[in-house]
C-alpha positions as MATLAB code, in Angstrom:
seq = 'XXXXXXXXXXXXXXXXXXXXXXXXXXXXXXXXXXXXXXXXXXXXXXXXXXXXXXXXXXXXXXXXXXXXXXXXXXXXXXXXXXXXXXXXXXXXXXXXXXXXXXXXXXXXXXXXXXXXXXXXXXXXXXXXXXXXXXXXXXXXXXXXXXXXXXXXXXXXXXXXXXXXXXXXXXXXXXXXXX';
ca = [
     -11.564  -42.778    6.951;
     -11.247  -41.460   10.362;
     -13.126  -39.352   12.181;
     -10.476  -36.234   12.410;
      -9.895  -37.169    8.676;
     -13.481  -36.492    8.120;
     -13.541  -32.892   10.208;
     -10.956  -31.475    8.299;
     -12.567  -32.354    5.282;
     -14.969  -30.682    6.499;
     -13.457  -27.429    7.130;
     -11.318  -27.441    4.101;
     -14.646  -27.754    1.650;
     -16.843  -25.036    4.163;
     -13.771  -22.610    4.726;
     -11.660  -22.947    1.514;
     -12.476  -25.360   -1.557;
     -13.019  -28.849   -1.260;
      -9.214  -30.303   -1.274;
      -8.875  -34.608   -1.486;
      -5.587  -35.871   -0.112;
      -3.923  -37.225   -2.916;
      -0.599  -39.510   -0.937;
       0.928  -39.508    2.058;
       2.544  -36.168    1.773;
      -1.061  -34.369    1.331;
      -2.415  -36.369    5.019;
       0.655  -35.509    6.505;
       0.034  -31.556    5.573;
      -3.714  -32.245    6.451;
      -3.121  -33.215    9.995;
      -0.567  -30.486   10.413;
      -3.503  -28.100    9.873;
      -5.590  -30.232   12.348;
      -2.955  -29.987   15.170;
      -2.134  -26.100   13.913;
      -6.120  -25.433   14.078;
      -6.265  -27.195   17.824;
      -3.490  -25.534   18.607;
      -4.875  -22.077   17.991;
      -8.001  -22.604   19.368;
      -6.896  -23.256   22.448;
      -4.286  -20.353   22.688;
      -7.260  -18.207   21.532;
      -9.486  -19.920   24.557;
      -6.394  -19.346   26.810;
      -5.911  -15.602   25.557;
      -9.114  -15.222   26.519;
      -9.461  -16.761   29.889;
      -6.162  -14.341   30.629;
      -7.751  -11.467   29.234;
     -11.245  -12.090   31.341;
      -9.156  -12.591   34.633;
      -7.293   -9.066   33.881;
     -10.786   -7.491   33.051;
     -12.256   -8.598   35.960;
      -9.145   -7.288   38.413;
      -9.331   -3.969   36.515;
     -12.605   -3.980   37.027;
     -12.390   -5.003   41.083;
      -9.810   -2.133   40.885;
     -12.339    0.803   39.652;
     -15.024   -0.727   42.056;
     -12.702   -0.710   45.015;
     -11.756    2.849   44.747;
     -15.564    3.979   43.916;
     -15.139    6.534   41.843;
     -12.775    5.486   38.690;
     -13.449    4.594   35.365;
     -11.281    2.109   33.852;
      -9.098    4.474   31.576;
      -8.970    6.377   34.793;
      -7.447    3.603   36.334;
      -4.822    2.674   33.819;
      -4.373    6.658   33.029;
      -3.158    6.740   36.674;
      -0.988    3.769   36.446;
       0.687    5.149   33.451;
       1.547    8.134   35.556;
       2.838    6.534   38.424;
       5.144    4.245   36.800;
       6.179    7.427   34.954;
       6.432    9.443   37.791;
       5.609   12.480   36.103;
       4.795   13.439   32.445;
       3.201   15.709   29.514;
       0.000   15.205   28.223;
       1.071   14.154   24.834;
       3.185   11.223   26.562;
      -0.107    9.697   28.345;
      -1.864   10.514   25.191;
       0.987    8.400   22.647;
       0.911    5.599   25.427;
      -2.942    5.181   25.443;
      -2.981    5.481   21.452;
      -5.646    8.486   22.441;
      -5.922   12.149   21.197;
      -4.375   14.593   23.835;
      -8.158   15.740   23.685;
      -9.537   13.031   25.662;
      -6.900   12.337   27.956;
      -6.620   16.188   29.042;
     -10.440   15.975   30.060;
      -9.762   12.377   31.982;
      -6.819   14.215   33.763;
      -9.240   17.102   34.482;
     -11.319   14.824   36.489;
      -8.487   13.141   38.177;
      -7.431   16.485   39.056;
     -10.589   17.361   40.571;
     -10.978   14.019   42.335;
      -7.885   14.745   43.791;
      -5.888   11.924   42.027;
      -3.254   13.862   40.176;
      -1.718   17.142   39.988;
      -0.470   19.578   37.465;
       2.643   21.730   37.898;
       4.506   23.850   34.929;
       8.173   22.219   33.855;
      11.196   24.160   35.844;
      13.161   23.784   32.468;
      10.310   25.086   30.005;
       7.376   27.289   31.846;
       5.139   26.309   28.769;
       4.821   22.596   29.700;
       2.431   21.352   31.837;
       3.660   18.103   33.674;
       1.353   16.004   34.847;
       2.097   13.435   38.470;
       0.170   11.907   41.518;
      -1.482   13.661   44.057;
      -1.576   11.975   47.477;
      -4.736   10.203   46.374;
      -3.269    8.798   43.233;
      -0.524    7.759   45.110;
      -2.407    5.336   47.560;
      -4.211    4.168   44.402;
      -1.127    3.434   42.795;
       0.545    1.282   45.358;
      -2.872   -0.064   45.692;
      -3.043   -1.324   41.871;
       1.097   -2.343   42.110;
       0.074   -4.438   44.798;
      -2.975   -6.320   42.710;
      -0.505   -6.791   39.499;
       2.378   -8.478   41.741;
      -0.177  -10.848   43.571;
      -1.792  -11.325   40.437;
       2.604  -12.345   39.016;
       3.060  -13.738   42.123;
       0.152  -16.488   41.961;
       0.425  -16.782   37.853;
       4.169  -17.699   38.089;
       3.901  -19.552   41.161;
       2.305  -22.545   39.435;
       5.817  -23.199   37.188;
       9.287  -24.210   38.086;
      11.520  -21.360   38.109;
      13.384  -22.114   34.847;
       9.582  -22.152   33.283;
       8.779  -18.939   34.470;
      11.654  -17.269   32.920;
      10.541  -19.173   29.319;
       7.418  -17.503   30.354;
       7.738  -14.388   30.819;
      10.283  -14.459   28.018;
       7.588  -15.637   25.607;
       5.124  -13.195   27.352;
       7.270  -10.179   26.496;
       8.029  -11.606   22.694;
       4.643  -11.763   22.595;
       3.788   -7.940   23.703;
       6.515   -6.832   21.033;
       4.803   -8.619   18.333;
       1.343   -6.707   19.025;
       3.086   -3.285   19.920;
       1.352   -0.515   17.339;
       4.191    0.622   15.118;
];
């Protein structure tokens, strides 16, 4: 018995119920599992190491501009990449009652990051866009995410990076809240 043999042994008696390979068919299914289970770790490990790097640049983000949280930050790029938008939009795109976004746009109002202004079509809405501030923090932050593109698909051949990014936005879709 080898020693991979052994492992998933292993995990098949600790995780499920203990499961002996009965002919070929059975090993073959068994070291599916083992490949599937390496195979998951280390997109989970990779996931993660993505997910760190994006953290961190977020992070380097709020600390280079001083004064903005995190949700402040993405708030803001929601709004630029909108242009300009209601409450409830920012609040459906940050899965977030309109609550607590309207008192995170308060304080980007009074920071001077964005700016409020009543729609010309309907008086009643309150559209929401960047202030001069929010735009210099904008074009800062579209800067960061195209280096940070720029040097991710940089180390792949060009027909990779379209698989890539293909894969990348299947990906996205499949965790999208419905």
């Amino acid at each position: 018995m080898n020693f991979s043999f052994i492992l998933i042994n292993s995990f098949f008696y600790t995780t499920f119920e203990y499961y002996e390979p009965r002919n070929i068919c059975d090993q073959k299914y068994i070291r599916k599992m083992a490949i599937q289970k390496d195979l998951l770790n280390r997109f989970s490990m990779a996931m993660f190491k993505i997910a760190s790097a994006l953290k961190k640049g977020m992070e380097d983000s709020c600390e280079k501009y001083g004064d903005l949280s995190v949700k402040e930050v993405v708030i803001l790029n929601y709004i630029g990449d909108q242009q300009s938008c209601k409450m409830s939009d920012i609040s459906e795109s940050q899965s977030a009652p309109v609550s607590t976004v309207t008192s995170i746009v308060d304080r980007l109002v009074e920071k001077g990051y964005l700016t409020r202004y009543h729609s010309s079509e309907d008086r009643r809405v309150v559209l929401v866009t960047l202030g001069t501030k929010g735009k210099e923090t904008y074009e800062g932050c579209i800067d960061k995410k195209q280096n940070y593109a720029t040097v991710s698909l940089s180390q792949f051949e060009d027909a990779d990076q379209i698989k890539l990014v293909d894969m990348l936005e299947k990906l996205a879709i499949t965790h999208e809240e419905k």
